[in-house]
C-alpha positions in Angstrom: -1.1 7.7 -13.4 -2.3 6.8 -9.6 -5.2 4.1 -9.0 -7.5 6.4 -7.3 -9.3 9.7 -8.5 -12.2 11.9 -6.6 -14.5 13.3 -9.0 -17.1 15.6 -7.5 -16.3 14.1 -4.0 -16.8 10.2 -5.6 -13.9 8.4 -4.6 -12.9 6.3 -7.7 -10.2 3.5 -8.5 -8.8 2.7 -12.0 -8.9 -0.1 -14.1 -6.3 -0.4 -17.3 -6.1 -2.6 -19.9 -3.0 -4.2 -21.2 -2.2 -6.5 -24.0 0.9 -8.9 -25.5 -0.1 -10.6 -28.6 -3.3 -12.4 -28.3 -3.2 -12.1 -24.5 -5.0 -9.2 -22.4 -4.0 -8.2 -18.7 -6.7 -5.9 -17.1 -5.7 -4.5 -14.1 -8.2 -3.5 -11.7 -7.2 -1.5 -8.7 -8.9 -2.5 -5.4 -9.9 -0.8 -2.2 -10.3 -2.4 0.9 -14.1 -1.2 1.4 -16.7 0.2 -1.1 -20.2 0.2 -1.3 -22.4 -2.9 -2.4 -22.3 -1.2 -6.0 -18.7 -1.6 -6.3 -18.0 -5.1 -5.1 -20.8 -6.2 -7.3 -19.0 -4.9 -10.2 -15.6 -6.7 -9.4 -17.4 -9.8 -8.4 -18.8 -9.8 -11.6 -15.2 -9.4 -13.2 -14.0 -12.3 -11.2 -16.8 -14.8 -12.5 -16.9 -13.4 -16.4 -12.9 -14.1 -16.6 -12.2 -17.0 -18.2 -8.6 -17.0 -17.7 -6.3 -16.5 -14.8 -6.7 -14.0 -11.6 -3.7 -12.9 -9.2 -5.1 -11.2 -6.2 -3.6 -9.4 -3.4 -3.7 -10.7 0.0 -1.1 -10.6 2.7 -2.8 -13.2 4.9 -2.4 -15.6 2.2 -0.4 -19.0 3.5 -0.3 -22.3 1.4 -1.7 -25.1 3.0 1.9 -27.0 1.9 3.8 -24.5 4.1 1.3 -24.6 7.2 3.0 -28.0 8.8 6.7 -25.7 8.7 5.7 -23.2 10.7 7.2 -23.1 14.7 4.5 -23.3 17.3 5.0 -19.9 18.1 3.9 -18.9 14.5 1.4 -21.4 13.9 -0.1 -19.7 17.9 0.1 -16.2 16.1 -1.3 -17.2 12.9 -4.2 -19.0 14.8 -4.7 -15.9 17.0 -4.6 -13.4 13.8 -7.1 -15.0 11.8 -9.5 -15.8 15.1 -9.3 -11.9 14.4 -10.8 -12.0 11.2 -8.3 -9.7 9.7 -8.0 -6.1 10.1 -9.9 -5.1 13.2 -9.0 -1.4 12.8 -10.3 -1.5 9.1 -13.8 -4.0 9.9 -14.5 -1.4 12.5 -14.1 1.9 10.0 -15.9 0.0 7.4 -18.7 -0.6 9.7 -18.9 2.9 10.6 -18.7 4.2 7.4 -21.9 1.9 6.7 -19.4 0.9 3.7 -18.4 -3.3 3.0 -15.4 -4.8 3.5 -13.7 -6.2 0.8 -12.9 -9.9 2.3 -16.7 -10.1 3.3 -17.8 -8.9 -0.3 -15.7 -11.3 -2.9 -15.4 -15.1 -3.7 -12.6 -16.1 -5.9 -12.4 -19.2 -8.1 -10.4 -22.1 -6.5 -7.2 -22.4 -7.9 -5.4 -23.1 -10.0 -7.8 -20.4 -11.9 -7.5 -17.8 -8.9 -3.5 -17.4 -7.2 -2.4 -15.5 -4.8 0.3 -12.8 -5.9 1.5 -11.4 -2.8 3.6 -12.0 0.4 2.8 -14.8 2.1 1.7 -14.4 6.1 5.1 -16.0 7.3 7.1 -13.1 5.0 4.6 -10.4 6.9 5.1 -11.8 10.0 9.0 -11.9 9.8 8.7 -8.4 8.5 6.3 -6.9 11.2 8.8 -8.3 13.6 11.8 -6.5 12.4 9.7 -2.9 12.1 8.3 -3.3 15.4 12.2 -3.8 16.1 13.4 -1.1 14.7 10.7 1.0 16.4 11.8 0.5 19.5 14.9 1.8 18.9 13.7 5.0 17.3 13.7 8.2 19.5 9.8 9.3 17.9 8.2 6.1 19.4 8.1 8.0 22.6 5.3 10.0 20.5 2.3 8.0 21.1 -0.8 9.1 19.7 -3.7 7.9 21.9 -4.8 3.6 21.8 -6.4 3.1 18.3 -9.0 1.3 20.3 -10.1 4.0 22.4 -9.8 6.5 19.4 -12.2 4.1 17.7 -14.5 3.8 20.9 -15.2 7.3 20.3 -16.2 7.0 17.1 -18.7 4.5 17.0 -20.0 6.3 20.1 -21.6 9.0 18.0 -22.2 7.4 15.0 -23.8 10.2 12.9 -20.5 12.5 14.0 -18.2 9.9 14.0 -18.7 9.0 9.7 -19.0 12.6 9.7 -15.7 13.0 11.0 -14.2 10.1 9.3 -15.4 10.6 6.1 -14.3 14.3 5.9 -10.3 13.4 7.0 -10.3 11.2 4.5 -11.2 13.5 2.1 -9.0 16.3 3.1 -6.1 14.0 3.6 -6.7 12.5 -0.2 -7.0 15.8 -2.0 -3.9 17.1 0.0 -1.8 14.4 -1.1 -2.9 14.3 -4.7 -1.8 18.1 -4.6 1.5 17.3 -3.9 1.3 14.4 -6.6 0.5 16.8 -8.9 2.5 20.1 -8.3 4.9 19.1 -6.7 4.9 21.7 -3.8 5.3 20.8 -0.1 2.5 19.9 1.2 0.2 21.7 3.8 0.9 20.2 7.1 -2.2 18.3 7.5 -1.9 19.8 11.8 -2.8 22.9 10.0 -6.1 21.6 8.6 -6.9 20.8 12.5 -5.8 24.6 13.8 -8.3 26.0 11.2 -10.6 23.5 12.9 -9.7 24.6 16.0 -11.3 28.4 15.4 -14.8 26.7 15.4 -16.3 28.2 18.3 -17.3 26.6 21.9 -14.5 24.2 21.4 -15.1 22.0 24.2 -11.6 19.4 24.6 -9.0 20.8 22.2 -6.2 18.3 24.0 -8.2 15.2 23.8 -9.4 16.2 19.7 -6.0 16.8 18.7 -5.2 12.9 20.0 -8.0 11.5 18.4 -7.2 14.0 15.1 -3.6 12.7 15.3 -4.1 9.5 15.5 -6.8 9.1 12.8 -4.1 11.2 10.3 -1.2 8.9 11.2 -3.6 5.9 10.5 -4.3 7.4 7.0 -0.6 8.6 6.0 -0.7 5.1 5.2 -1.6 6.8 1.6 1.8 9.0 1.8 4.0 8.1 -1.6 7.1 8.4 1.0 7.8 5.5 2.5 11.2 4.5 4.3 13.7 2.2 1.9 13.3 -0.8 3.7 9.2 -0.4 3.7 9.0 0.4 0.1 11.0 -2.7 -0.5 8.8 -4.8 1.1 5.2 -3.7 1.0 5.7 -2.6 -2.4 8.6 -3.6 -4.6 8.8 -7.6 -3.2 5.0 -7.9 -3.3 4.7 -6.5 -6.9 7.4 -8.9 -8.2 5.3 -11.7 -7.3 2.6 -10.0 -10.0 5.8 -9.7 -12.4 6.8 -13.6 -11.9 3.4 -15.4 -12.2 2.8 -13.1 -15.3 5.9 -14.3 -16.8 5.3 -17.7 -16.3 1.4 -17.6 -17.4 1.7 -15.7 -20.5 3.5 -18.5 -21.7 0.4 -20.8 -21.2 -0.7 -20.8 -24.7 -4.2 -21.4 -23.7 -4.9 -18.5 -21.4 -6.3 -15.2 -22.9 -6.8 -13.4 -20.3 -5.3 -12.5 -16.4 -7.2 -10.2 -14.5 -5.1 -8.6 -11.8 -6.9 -7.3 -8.5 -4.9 -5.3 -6.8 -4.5 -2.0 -4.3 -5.3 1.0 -6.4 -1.9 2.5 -4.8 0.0 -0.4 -7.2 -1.3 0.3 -10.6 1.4 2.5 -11.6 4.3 0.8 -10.9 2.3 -2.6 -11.6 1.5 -1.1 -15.2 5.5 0.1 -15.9 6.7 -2.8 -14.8 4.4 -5.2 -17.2 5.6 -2.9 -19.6 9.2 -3.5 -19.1 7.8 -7.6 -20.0 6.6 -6.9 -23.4 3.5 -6.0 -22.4 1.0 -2.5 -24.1 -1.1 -0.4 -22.6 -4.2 0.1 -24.9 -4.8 3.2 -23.5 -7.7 1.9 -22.2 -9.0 3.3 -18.7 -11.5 2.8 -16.9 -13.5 4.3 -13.4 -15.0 2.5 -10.5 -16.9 4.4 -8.4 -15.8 3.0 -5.0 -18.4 5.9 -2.7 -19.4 9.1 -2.3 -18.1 11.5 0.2 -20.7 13.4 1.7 -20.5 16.9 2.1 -20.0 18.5 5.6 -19.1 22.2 6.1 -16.4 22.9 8.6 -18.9 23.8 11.3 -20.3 20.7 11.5 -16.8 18.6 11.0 -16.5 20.9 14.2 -19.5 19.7 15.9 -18.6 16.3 15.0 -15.3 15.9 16.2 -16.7 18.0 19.9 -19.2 15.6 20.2 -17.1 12.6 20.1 -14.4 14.0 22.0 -16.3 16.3 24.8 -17.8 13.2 26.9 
């Protein structure tokens, strides 16, 4: 199974239960935002468990580790969190009139809370060698337009610019999930923008295909291919961390339960590989509504995208 569903255009994100003898895993798939609704409903699974939680959380660095890092590091580490994170995603949660998920929870101190994911020096080495590699790669000549500009437009019109937002998030879900499912090739999702395209009085097609383009590649973050090297790292090395605290907790006679927050995008290979420790699903499933897409006809996804990109 994947961590995320839409039911009647509600985007939702699993939770499974899991059990090994007298001890209980749940394993809640997270989203980076969500309504106030949702992240009331995990915060209230973080302060009922009365046993361990691993979250996700790439920016994670142990205080222990903070005096090894070169002053270059320790300048970009300073710099990224005088950032406050994700810039592209605080923006497109703010737009979306949706939370962001660092804003919205409060964990435990530890040791009843850990972090079960790369640390920031392991993101930062590995940032380094893609932005490496992608210099050397004929396609970076390909730019799409500046993300910040792209986003400039967006928040200009802010009644077009959810619309917009919203709806290419929705298309590009329920096109990926089709291939998920049936296995076919996928629609090229350029095709969803020619269709677009026929909407008449079309003011800049050049300058809406940029910002189109460059929205798509932020969200074929959700594509199930991924290069060998980036699987290995943003998924397979991040999820043995969840694999290696679990094996040393469960043998902590005194803790009952681990809840695991986690991306939705993790659950299934996060479930098969607790299973391969000893560990059975119930059968046990559960659905968070995260939000609620709104509906928008093509016309006005047209009218949307022309006003943003016609000034």
């Amino acid at each position: 199974m994947h961590g995320t569903r839409i039911i009647k255009r509600e985007y939702q994100c699993a939770s499974l239960l899991l059990q090994k003898g007298k001890q209980v895993v749940t394993l809640q798939g997270m989203i980076h935002w969500g309504t106030d609704e949702f992240f009331r409903q995990i915060q209230d699974q973080i302060n009922q468990c009365r046993g361990i939680i691993l979250f996700e959380d790439t920016n994670y660095l142990d205080p222990a580790d903070l005096v090894k890092l070169s002053d270059e590091d320790f300048y970009e580490l300073y710099k990224k969190m005088a950032r406050s994170g994700n810039k592209t995603l605080e923006m497109m949660t703010k737009l979306l009139d949706l939370k962001y998920q660092w804003d919205m929870l409060r964990y435990p101190t530890s040791p009843h809370a850990l972090c079960a994911d790369a640390s920031w020096h392991e993101m930062n080495e590995f940032n380094k060698y893609c932005r490496a590699i992608s210099k050397e790669s004929p396609s970076s000549t390909k730019k799409a337009p500046a993300r910040e500009k792209t986003w400039d437009l967006l928040i200009k019109e802010d009644r077009a610019g959810r619309v917009l937002l919203f709806e290419i998030m929705y298309q590009c879900f329920r096109n990926w999930r089709t291939e998920r499912k049936t296995g076919k090739t996928r629609i090229r999702l350029s095709a969803l923008f020619e269709r677009w395209n026929k909407y008449p009085g079309f003011k800049n097609p050049t300058k809406a295909r940029g910002v189109f383009e460059d929205l798509i590649s932020y969200y074929g973050s959700g594509d199930p291919d991924h290069e060998p090297e980036d699987r290995a790292f943003w998924f397979d090395k991040r999820e043995r961390r969840v694999f290696d605290l679990v094996k040393k907790i469960e043998k902590l006679e005194t803790v009952e339960e681990i809840l695991i927050l986690y991306g939705a995008g993790h659950l299934d290979a996060l479930k098969k590989g607790l299973e391969k420790l000893g560990w059975k699903f119930t059968g046990t499933t559960t659905w968070k509504t995260v939000f609620v897409y709104p509906f928008c006809t093509t016309a006005e996804m047209m009218r949307a995208l022309d006003s943003i990109t016609s000034n």
